[in-house]
C-alpha positions in Angstrom: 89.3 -37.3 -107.9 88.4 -34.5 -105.3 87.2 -34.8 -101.9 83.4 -33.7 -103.0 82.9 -36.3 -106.3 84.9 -38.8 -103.3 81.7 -37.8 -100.7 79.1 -38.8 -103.1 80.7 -42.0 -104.6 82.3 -43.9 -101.5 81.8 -47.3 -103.3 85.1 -45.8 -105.3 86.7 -44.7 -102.4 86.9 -47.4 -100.5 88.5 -49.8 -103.6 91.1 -46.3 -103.9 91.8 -46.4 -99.9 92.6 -50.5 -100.5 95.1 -49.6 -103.6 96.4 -46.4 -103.2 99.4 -46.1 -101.0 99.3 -44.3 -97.5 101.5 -41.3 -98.2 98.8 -40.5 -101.3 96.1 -40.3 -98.3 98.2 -38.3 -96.2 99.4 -35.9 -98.6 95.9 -35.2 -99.8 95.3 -34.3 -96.1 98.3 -31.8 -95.3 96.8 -29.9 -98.2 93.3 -29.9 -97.0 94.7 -28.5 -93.2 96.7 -25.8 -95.0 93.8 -24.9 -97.5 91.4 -24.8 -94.6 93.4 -22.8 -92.2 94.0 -20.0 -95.6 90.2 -20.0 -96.2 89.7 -19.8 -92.3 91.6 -17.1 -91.8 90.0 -14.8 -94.4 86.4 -16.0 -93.6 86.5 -16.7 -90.3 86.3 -13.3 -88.1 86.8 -15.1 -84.9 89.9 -17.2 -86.3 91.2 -13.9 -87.9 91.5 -11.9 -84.3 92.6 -15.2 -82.4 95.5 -15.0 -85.0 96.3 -11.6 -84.8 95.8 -11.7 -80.8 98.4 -14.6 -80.9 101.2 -12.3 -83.2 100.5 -14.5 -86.3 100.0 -11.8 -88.7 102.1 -13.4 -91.8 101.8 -16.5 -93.8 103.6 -19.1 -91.6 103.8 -22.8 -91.2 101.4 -24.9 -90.7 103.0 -26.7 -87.8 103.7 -23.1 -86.1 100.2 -22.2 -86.1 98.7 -21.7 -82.7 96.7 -24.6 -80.8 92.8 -23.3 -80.8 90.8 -25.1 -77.8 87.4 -24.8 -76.5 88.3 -22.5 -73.6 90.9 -19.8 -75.5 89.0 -20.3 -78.6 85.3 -21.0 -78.8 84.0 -19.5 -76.0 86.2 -17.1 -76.4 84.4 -15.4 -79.3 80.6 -15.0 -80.1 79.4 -18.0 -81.9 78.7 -16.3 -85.2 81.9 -15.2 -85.7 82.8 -18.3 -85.5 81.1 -19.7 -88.1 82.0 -19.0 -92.1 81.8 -15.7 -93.2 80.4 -14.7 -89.6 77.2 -15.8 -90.2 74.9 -18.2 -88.7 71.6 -17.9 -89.1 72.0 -17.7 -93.0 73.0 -21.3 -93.0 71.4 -24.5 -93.3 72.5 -26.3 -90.0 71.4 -28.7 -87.2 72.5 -27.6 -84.0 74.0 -30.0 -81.4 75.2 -29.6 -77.9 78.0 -30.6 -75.4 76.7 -32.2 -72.6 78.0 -30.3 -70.3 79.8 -32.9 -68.2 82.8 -30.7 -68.3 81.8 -27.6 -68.5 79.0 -25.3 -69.7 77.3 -26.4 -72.6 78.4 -24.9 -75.8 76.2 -25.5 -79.3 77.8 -26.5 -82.6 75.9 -26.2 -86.0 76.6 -28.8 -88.5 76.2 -28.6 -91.9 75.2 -30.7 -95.0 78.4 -31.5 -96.1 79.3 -33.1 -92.6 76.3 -35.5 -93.0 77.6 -36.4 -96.2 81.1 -36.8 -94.7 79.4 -39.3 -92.1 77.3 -40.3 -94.8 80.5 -41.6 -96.8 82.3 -43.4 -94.1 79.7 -45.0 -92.9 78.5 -46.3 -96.2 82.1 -48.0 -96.5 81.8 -49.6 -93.2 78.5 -50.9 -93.4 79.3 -52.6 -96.7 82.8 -53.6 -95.6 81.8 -54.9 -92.3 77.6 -56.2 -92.6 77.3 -56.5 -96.0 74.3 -53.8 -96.0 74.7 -54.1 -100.0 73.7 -57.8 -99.8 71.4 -58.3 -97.0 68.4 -56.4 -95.3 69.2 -54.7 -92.7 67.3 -53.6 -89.8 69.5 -50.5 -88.4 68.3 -49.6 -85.0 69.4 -45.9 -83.4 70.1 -46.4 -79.9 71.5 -43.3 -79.6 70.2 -40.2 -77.6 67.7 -38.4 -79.2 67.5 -35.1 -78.0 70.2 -32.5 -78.2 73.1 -34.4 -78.3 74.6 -35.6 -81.5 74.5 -39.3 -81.7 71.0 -40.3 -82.3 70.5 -37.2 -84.7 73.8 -37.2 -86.8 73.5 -41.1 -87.0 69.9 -41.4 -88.2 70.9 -38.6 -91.1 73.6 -40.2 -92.2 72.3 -43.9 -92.6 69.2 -42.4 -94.4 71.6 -40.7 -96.9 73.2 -44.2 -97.3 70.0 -46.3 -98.0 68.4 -43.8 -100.1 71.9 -42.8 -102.0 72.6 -46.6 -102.6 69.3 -47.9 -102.9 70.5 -50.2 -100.1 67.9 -52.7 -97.8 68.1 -51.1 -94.8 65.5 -49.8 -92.7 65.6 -47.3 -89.3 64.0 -47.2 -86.0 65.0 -44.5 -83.5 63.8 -45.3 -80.2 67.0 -43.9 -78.9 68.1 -45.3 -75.3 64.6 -46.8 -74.6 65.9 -50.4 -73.7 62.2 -52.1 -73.7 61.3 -50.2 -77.0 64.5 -51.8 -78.8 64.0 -55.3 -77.1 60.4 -54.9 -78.8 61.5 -54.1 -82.0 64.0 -56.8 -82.6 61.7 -59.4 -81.3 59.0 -57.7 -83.6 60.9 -56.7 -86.6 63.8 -58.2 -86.4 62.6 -61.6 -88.3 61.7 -59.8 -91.1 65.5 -58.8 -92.0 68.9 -60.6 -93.0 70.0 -58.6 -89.9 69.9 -56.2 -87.0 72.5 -53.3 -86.7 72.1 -51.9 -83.5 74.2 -48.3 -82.7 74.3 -47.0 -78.9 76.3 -46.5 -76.0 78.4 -49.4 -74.9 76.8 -49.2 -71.8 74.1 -49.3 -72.4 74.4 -52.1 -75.3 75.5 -54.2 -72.7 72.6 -54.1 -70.5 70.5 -54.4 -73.3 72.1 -57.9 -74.0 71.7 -59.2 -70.5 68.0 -58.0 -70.4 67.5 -59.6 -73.8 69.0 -63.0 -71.9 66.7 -62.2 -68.6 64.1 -62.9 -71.1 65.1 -65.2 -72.9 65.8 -63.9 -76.1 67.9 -65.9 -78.7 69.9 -63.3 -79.9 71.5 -65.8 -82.6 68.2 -65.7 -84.7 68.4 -61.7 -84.8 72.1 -62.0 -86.4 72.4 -58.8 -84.6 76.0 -56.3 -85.0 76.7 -53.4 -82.6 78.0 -50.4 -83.8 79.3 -47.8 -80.3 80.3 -44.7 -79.6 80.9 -42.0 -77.0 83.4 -43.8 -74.6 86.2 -46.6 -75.0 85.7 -50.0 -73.6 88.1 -53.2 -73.3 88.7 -55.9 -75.3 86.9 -58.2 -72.3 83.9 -56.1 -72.6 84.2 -57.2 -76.4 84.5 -60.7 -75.6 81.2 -60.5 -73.3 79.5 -58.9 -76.0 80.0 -61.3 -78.6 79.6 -64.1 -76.0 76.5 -62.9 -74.6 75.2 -61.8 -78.0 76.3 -64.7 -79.9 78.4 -62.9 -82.6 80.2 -65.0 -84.8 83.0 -63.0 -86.1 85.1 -60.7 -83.7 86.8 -58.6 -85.8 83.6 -57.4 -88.1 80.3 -57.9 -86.4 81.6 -54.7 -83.2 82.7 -51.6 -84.1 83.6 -48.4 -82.1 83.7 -44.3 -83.5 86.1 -42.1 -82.1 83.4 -38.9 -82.5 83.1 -35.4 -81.0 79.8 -33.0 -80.9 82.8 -30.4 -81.9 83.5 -32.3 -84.9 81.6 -35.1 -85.4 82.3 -38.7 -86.4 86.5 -38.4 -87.0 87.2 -41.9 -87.4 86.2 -45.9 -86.5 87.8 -49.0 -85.5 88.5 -51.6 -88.7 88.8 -54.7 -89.1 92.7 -54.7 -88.9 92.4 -52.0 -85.5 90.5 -54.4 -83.5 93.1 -57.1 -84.7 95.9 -54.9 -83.7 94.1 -54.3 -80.3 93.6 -57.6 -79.3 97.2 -58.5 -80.6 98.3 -55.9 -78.0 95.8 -57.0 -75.3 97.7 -59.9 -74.8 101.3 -58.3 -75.1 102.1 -55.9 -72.5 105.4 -54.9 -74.5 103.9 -54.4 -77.6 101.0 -52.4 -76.3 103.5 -50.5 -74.6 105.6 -49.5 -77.8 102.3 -49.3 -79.7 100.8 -47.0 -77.2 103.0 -45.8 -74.3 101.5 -47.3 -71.5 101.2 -51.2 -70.4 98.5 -50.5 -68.3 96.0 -49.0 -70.7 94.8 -49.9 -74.1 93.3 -46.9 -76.3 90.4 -46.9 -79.2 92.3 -47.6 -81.9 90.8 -46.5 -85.1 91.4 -45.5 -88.7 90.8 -41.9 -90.6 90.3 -40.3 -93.6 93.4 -37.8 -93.4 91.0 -35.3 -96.0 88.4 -35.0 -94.0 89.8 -35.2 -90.5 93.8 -34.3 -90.3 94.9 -35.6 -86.5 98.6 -34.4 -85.2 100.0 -35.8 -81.7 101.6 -32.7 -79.6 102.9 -33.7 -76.0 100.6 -36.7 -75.6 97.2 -34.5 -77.1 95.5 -35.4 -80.4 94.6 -32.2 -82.6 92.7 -32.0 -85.6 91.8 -30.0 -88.6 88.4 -29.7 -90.3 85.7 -28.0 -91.9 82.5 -27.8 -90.8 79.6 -25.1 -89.4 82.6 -24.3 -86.4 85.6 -24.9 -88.9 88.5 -25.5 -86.9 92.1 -25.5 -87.2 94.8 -27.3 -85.0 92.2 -27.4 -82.4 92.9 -29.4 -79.4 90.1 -32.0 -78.5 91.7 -32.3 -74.9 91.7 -36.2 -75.4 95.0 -37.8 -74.5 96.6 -40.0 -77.5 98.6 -40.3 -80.4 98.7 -40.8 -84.0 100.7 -43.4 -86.1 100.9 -44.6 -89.6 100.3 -48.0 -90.8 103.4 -48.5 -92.1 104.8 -47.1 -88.3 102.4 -49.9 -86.8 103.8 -52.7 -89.0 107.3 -52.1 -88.0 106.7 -52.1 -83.8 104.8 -55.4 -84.0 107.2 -56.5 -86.5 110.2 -55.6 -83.9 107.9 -57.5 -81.1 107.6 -60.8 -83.4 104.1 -60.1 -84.7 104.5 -60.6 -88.5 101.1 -58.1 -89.0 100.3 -59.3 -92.4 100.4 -63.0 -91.4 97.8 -62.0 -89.1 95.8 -60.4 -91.7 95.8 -63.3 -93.7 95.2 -65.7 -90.7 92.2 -63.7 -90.2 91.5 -63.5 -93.5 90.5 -59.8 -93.8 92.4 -59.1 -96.3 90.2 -57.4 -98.6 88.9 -55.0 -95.9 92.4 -53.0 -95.5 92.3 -49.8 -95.8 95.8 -47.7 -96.7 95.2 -44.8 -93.8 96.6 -44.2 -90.8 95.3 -44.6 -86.8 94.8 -42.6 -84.1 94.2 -43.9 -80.9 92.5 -42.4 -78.2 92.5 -42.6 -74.3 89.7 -41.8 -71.4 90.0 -38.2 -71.0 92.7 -37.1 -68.6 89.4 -35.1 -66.5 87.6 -38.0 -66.1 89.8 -39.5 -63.9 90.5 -39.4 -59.7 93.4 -38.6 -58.4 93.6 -40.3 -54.2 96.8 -39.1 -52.5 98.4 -38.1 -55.4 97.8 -41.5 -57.7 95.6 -40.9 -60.7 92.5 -44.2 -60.7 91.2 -44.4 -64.2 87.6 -45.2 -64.8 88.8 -48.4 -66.8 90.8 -50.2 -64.6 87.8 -50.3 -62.3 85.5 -51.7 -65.0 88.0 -54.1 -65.8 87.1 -55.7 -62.1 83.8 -55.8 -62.8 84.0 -57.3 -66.2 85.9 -60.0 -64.1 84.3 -63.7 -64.2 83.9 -63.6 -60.7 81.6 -60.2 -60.3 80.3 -59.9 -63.7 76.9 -62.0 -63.5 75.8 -59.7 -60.6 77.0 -56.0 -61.8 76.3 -54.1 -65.4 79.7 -52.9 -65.5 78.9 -49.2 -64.5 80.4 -47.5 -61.9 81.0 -44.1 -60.9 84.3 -43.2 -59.1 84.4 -39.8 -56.5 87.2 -39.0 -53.8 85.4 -37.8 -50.6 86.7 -37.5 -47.0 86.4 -38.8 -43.9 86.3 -37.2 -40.3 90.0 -36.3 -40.0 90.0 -35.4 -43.1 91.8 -38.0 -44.9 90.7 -39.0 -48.7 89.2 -42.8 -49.8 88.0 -43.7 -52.8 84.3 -44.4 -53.2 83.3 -46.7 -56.0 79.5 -46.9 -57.1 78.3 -49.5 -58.2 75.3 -50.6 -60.7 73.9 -54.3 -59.9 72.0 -56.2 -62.5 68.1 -56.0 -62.9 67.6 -59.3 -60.3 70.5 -58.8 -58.1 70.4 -57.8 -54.6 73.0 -55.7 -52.6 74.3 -57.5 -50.1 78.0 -57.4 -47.6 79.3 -60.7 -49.1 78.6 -59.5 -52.9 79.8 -56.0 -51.8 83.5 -57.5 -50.3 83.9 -59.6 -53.5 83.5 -56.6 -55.4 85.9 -54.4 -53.5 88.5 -57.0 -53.4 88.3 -57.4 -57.1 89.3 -53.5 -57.9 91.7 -54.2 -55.4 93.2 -56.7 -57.0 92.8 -55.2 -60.4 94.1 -51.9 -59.4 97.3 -53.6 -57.6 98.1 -55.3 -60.7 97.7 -52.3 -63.0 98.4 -49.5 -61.5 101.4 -48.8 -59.8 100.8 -45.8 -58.4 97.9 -47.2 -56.5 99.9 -50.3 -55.6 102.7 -48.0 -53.7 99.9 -46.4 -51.7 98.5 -49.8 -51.2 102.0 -51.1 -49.6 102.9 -47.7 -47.2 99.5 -46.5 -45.9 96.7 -47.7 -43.5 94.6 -50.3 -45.6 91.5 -48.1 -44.4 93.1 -45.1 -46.5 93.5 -47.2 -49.6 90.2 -49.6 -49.6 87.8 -48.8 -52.0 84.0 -48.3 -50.6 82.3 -49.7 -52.4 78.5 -49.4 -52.6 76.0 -51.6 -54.7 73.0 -49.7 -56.1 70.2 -51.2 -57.9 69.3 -51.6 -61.2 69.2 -47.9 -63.1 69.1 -46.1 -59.7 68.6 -42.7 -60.8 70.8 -41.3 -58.3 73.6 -42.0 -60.5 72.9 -44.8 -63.2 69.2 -43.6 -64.4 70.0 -41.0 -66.3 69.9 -40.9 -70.0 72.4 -40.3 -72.7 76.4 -40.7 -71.6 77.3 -42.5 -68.2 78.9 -40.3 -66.0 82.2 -42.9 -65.1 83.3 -40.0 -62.3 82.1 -37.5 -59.7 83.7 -34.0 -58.6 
């Protein structure tokens, strides 16, 4: 069966990726990159010249061909002739836009057939993970709106799925409104089986403590979150389904690994979040799994066909098609790739029989035969004080600490400024909750916590930490309130750093 019948029957393909073996999915997907990058480079006028600029002027091998990025790539050429056939405006598309957190913002068109490629994966998940095929379903777009591609790209695709499969499922897009949502559940939410709600994690969370401020029983909603746009930890997943009242902790969260450049590439399953939390709790293994004991990825599971992923020096870079059809481009996200079968044998040589664990679980029927990629914060949205890199997550791993977590949302944004003699600290802004007050007591707690975190998980910090003055290494920490809008009010994406 080809990838198009595949797109419009994904009841089929999920039973095929459950029985079909692996290396099936992954050879199907080398021949997709190397059919793609033939087509591109007749078709393409921008991909042609990039080739020819780089000395590629023969048929070579697919693993020679040259990296394409944002910077030596798109913006490189004009965004027509970037597009098939160097045409734009003749196409059907949807336009989206970077946000511009890293740079300029630069629009990508999406087509028809990467709604249906959304369309199809999420079908599979909905079904395999909330039962959308047996129970009405409520789904809520918490996404952003506007230009950017969450809110937009999701409420297409889960329209294609209810009207495709005749499914129960009914949409609401109030996008990041947190008192609109909170009013439809309480409204609409008794009407239905359940209440899928998508959005920023975030953002998700403070919607759950507000829902609790008021006294909201968010066990009658049977509410499931879908994220996307940023990683979180496993102990923001416990607070979720604590907070929210989930019952099952490998089905009722699930996170997208997603790009505006190429939309939704891939999602945590069942099995990933099992892995994850396996590894959470075993430094060595999420070491050998991942590289490094102090940081835990997304870990997630693709559709080699529709998204090919290599690893190249610690990057992850993918093929697909799509209004900007890209080859080998790098997504400038720091990570990996690794095969099931590759992921069975490290926690099998770290005593973790995996498919003991699938049973113990019992997900066994929602396996899926594909491989993972797994995905960390983005090497720019870090701070680097006196020469030791602070990630964004190990400071939100303080604040999802028991002792500072029922005062502070879990948002913070992270700058290096300078003092008087010029020597560099660490600021650390802080969001507190809706009825929390700032105050020095709350504020010390807090910085000792990231202090404490930070010694245990980050070396580098901890070896400043031991030789210089404590005044050079102690976070200052400030408390602002509730969606202060001077860096927690606006909408969309948290900004998790400042330069």
């Amino acid at each position: 069966m080809n990838t198009s019948f595949l797109l419009l029957h994904p009841v089929i393909w999920a039973k095929l990726l459950h029985t079909k073996p692996e290396s099936y999915w992954m050879t199907r997907g080398r021949k997709m990159a190397v059919k793609l990058y033939t087509a591109m480079n007749v078709r393409v006028p921008a991909y042609r010249r990039f080739l020819q600029k780089k000395g590629v002027r023969a048929q070579v091998g697919f693993t020679s061909l040259p990296l394409t990025d944002k910077d030596a790539y798109l913006r490189t050429y004009p965004l027509s002739d970037l597009c098939w056939d160097g045409d734009l405006a003749s196409q059907q598309t949807i336009i989206s836009a970077t946000s511009g957190s890293t740079g300029e913002p630069f629009y990508f068109p999406r087509t028809a057939e990467q709604d249906l490629q959304y369309a199809a994966v999420a079908e599979m998940y909905l079904r395999t993970n909330f039962s959308v095929h047996k129970k009405t379903t409520l789904y809520i777009v918490g996404w952003g709106m506007g230009i950017w591609i969450g809110g937009v790209f999701s409420y297409a695709a889960v329209r294609i799925v209810a009207e495709r499969g005749k499914y129960p499922i009914s949409i609401i897009t109030p996008g990041t409104n947190q008192d609109e949502i909170l009013k439809a559940i309480e409204a609409l939410g008794p009407l239905y089986d359940q209440v899928v709600i998508g959005g920023y994690p975030p953002m998700i969370k403070d919607l759950i403590d507000e829902g609790n401020n008021r006294g909201m029983v968010w066990k009658k909603y049977h509410v499931k979150f879908i994220f996307s746009a940023e990683g979180f930890s496993e102990a923001f997943r416990n607070y979720v389904i604590q907070h929210a009242g989930l019952p099952h902790v490998l089905t009722d969260t699930l996170n997208h690994y997603g790009t505006v450049d190429l939309g939704t590439m891939a999602h945590e399953t069942p099995v990933s979040v099992l892995i994850r939390r396996i590894a959470s709790d075993k430094p060595e293994l999420n070491t050998a799994l991942f590289g490094d004991p102090r940081r835990q990825p997304t870990l997630a599971q693709y559709i080699p066909e529709l998204f090919y992923f290599e690893q190249q020096d610690g990057r992850i870079i993918c093929s697909a098609r799509g209004g900007l059809p890209l080859v080998r481009y790098d997504l400038k996200d720091t990570g990996g790739v690794k095969s099931f079968a590759q992921i069975r044998s490290i926690c099998k040589k770290h005593g973790v029989d995996l498919s003991q664990e699938i049973t113990r679980a019992h997900i066994e029927t929602t396996i899926w035969n594909l491989p993972f990629v797994y995905v960390f914060e983005r090497s720019d949205f870090t701070v680097k004080l006196s020469g030791a890199n602070i990630f964004p997550e190990e400071v939100r791993r303080a604040l999802e600490h028991k002792t500072v977590a029922s005062f502070v949302t879990g948002k913070c944004t992270l700058e290096i400024n300078v003092d008087t003699h010029m020597d560099q600290y660490l600021s650390v802004h802080v969001e507190l909750k809706k009825s929390v007050r700032a105050r020095s007591t709350l504020t010390r707690l807090v910085r000792d916590r990231i202090i404490s975190e930070l010694l245990l998980s980050n070396s580098e910090y901890a070896y400043l930490y031991k030789n210089l003055p404590a005044e050079r290494t102690r976070p200052h920490v400030t408390l602002w309130p509730f969606a202060d809008t001077r860096f927690f009010g606006a909408p969309g994406k948290h900004r998790w750093v400042r330069k």
